[in-house]
KOLVO-503500 format. One record per atom (N, C-alpha, C, O): residue in one letter; atom name; x, y, z. Coordinates in steps of 0.05 Angstrom, whole numbers, plus 5000, padded with zeros to 4 digits. Each point is the difference from the previous one (the first is absolute). Layout:
N
+------+------+------+------+------+
| resn | name |   c1 |   c2 |   c3 |
+------+------+------+------+------+
|    a |   CA |    X |    Y |    Z |
...
+------+------+------+------+------+
***
This chain:
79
+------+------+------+------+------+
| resn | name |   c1 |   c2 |   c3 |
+------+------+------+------+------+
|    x |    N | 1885 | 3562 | 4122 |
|    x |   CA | 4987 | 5010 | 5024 |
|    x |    C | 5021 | 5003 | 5022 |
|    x |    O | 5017 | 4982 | 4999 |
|    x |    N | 4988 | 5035 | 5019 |
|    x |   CA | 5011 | 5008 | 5016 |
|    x |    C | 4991 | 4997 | 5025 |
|    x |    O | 4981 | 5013 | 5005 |
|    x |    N | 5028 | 4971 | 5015 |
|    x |   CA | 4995 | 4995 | 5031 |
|    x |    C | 5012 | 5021 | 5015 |
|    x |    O | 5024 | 5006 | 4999 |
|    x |    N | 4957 | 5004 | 5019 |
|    x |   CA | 5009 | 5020 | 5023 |
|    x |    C | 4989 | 4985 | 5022 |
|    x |    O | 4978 | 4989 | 5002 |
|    x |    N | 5049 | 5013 | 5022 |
|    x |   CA | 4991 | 4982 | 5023 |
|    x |    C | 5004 | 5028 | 5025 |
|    x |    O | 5022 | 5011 | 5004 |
|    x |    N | 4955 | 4995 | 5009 |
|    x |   CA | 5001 | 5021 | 5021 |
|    x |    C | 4994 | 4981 | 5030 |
|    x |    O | 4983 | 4983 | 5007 |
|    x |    N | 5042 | 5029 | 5006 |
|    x |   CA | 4991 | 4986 | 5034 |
|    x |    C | 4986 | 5009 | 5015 |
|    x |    O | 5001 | 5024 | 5003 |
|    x |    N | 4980 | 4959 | 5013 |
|    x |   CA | 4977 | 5018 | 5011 |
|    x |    C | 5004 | 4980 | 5028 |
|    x |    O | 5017 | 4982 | 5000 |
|    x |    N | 4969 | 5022 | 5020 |
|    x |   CA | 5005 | 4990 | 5034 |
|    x |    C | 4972 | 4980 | 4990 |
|    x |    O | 4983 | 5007 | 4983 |
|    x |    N | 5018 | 4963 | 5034 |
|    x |   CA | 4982 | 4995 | 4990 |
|    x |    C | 4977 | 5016 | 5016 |
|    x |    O | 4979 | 4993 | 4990 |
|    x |    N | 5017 | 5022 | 5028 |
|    x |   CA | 4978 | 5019 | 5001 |
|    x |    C | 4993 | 5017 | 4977 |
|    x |    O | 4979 | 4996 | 4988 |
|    x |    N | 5033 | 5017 | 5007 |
|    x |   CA | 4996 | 5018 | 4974 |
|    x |    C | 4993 | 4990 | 4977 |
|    x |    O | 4988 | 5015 | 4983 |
|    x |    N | 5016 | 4967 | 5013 |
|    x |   CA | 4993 | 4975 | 4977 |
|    x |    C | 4964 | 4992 | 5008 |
|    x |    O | 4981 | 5011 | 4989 |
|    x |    N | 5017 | 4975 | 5028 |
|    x |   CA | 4984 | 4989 | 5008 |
|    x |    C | 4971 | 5025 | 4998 |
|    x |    O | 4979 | 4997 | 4987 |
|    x |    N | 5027 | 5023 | 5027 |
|    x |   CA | 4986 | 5030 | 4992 |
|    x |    C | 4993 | 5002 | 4975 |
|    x |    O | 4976 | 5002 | 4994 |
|    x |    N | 5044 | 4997 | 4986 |
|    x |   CA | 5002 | 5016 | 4975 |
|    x |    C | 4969 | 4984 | 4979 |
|    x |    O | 4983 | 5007 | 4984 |
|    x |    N | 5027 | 4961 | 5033 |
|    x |   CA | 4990 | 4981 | 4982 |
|    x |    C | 4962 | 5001 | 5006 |
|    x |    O | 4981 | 5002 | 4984 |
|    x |    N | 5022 | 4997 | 5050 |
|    x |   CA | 4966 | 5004 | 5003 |
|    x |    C | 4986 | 5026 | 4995 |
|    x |    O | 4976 | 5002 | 5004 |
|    x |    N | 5040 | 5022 | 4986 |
|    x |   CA | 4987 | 5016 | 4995 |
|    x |    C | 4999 | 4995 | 4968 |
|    x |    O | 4978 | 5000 | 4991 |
|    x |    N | 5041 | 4995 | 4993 |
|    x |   CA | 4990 | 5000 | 4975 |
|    x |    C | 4982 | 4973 | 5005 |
|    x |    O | 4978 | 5009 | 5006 |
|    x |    N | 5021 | 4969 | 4994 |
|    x |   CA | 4971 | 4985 | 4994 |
|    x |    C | 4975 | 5005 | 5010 |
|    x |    O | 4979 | 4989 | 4992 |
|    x |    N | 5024 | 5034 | 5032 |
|    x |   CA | 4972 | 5014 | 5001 |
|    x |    C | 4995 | 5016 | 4969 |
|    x |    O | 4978 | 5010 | 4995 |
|    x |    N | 5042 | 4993 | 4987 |
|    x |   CA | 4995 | 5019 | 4975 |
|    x |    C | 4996 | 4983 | 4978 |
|    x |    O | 4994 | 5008 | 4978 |
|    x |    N | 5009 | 4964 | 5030 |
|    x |   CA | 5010 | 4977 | 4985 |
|    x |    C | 5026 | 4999 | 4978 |
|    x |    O | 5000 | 4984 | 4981 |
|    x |    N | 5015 | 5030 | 5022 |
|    x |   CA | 5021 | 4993 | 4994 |
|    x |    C | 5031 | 4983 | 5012 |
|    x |    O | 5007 | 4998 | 5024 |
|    x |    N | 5003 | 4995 | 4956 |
|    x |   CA | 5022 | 4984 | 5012 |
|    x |    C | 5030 | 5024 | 5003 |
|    x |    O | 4999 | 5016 | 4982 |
|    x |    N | 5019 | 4987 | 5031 |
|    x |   CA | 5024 | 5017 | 4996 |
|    x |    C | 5006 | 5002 | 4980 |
|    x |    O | 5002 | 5024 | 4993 |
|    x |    N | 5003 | 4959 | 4988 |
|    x |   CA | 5008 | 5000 | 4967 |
|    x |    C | 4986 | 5018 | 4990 |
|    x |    O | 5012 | 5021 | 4994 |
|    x |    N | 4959 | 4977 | 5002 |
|    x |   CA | 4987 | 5020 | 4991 |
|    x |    C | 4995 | 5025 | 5005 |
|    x |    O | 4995 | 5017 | 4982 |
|    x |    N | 5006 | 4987 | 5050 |
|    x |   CA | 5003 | 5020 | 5010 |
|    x |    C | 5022 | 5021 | 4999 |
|    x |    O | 4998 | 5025 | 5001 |
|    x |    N | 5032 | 4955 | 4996 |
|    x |   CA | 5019 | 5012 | 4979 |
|    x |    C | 4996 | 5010 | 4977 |
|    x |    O | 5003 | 5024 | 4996 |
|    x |    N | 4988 | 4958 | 4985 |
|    x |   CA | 5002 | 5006 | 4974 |
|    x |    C | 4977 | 5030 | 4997 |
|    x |    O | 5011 | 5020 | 4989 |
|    x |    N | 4969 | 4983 | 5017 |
|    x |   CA | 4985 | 5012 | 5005 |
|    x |    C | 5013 | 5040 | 5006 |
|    x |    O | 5000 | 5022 | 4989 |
|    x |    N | 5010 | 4963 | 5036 |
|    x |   CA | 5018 | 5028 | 5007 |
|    x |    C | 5015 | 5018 | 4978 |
|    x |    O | 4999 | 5024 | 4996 |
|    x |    N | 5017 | 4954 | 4991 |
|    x |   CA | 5022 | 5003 | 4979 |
|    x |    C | 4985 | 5017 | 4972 |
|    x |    O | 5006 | 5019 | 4985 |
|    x |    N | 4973 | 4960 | 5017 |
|    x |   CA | 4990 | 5011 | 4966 |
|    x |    C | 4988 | 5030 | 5011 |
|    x |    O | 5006 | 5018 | 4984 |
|    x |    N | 4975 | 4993 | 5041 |
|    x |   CA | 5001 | 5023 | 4999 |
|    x |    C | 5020 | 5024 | 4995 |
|    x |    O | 4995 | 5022 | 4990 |
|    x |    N | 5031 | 4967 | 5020 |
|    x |   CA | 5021 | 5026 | 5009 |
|    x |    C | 5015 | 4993 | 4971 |
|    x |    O | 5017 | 5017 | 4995 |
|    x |    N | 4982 | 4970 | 4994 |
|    x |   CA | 5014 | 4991 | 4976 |
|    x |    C | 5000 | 5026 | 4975 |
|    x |    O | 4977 | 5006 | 5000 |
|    x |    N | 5032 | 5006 | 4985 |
|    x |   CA | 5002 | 5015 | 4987 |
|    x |    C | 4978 | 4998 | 4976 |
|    x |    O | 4991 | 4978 | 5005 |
|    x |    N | 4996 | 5030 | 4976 |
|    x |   CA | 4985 | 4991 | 4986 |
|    x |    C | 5008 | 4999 | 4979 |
|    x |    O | 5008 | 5021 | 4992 |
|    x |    N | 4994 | 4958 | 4992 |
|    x |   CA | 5010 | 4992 | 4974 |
|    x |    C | 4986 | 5004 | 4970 |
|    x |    O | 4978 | 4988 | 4997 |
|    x |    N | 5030 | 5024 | 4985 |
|    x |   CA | 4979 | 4999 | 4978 |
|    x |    C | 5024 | 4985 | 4982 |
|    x |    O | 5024 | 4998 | 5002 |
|    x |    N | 4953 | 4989 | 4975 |
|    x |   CA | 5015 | 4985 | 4986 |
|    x |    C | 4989 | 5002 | 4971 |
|    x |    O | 4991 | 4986 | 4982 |
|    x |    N | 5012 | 5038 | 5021 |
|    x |   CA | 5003 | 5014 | 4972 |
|    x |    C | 5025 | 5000 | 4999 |
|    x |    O | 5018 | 4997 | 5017 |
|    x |    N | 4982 | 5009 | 4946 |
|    x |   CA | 5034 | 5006 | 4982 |
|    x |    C | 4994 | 5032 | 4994 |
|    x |    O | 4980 | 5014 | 4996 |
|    x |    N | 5051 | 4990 | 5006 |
|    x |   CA | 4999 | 5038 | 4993 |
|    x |    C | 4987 | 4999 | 4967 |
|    x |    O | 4990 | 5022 | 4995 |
|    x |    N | 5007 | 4959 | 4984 |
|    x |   CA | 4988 | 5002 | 4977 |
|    x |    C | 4971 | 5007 | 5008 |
|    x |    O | 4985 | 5016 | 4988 |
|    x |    N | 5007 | 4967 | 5037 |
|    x |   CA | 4967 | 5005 | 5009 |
|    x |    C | 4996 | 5026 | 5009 |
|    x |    O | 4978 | 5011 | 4997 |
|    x |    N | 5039 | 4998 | 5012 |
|    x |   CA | 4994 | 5020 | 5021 |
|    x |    C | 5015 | 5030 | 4968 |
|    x |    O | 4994 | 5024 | 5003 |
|    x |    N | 5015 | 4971 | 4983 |
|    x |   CA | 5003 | 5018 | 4982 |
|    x |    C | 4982 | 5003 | 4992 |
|    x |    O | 4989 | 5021 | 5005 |
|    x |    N | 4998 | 4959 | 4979 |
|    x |   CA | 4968 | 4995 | 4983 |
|    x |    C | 4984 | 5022 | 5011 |
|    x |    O | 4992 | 5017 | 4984 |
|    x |    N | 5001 | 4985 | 5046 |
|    x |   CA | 4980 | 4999 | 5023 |
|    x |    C | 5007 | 5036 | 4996 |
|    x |    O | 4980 | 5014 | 4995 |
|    x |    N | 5039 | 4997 | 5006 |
|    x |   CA | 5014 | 5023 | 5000 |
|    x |    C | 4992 | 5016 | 4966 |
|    x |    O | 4993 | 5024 | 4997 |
|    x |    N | 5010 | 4958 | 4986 |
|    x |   CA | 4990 | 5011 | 4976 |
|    x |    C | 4983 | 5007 | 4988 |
|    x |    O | 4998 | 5018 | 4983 |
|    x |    N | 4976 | 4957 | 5034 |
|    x |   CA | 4977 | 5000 | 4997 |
|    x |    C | 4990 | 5021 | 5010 |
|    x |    O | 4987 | 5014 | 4984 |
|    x |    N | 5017 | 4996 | 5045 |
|    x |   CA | 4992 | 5022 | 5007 |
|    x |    C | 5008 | 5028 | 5000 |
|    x |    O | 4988 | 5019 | 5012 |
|    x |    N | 5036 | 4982 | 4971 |
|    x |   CA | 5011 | 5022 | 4984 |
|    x |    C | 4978 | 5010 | 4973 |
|    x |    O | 5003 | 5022 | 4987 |
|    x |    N | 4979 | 4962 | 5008 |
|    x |   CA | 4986 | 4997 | 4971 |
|    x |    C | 4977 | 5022 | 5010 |
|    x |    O | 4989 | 5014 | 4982 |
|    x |    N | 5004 | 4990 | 5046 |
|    x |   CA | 4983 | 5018 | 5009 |
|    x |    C | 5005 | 5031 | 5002 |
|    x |    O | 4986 | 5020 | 4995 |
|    x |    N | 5043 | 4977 | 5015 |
|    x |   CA | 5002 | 5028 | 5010 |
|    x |    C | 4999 | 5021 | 4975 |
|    x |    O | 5006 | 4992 | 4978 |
|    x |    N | 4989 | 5025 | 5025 |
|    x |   CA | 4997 | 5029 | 4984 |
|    x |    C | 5027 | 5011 | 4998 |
|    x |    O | 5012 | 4999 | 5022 |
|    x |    N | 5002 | 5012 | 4959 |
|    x |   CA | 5018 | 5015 | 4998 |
|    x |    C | 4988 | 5029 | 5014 |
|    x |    O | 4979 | 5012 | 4995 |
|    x |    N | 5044 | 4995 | 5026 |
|    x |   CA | 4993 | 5031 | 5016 |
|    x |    C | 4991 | 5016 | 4972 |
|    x |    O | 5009 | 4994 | 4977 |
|    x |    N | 4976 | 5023 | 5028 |
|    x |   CA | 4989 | 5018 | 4980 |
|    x |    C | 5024 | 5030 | 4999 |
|    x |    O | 5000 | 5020 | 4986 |
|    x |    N | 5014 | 4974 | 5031 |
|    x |   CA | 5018 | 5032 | 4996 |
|    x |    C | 5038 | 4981 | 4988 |
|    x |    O | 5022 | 5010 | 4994 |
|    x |    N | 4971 | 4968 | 5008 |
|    x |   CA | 5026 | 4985 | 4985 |
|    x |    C | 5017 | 4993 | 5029 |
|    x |    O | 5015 | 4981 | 4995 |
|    x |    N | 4987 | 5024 | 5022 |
|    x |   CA | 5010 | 4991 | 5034 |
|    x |    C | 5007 | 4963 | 4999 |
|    x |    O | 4988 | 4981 | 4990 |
|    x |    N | 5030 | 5019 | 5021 |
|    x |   CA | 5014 | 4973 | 5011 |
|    x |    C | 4994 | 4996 | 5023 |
|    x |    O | 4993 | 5019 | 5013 |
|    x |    N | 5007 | 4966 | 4993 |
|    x |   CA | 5001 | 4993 | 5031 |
|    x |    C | 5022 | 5015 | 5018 |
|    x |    O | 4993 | 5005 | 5023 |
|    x |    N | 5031 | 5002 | 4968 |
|    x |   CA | 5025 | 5006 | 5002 |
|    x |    C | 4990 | 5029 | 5002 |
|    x |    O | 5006 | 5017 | 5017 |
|    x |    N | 4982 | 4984 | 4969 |
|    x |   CA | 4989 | 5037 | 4998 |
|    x |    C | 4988 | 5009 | 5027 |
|    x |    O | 5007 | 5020 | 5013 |
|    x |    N | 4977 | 4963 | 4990 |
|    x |   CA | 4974 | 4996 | 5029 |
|    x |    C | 5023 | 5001 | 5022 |
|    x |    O | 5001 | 5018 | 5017 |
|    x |    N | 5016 | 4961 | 4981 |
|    x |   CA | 5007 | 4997 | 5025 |
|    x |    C | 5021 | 5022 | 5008 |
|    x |    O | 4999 | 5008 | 5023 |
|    x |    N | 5019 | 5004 | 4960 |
|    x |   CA | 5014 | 5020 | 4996 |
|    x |    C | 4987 | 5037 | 5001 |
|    x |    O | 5015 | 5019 | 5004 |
|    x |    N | 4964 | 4983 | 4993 |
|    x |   CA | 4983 | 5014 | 4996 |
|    x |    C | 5007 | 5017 | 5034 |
|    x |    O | 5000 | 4989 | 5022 |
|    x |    N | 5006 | 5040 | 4972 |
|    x |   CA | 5008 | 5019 | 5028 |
|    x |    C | 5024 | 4990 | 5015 |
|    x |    O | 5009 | 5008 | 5021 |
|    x |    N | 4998 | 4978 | 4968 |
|    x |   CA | 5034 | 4992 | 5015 |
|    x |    C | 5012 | 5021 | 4983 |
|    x |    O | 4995 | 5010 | 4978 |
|    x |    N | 5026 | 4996 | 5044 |
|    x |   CA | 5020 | 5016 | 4996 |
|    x |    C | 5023 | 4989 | 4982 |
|    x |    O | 5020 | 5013 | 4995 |
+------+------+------+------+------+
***
């Protein structure tokens, strides 16, 4: 675990603190809180999961009926 120490006046402290326990929280939490929103979102899948997941829904699609790639589509009226 990692300690972060921020300096605050003890006015600004004293503020910070009676407005979060009107929310009932403590600063810690109100930290941690902050953090886990802006935090990036993590999945904890493996690329084997996420291949599977890819294959599985490959098993639907229809082959284009005129024989077209994707490459075809996207290429398609370019010069």
């Amino acid at each position: 675990m990692t300690t972060i120490q921020i300096e605050l006046s003890d006015e600004q402290a004293a503020a910070l603190k009676a407005k979060l326990s009107e929310q009932g929280l403590s600063v810690e939490e109100w930290v941690k809180n902050m953090v886990d929103a802006e935090a990036p979102r993590q999945t904890h899948g493996s690329a084997q999961e996420a291949i599977a997941q890819i294959l599985e829904l490959q098993k639907h699609v229809r082959p284009d009926p005129e024989g077209w790639t994707v490459k075809d589509y996207i290429n398609y009226g370019r010069p």
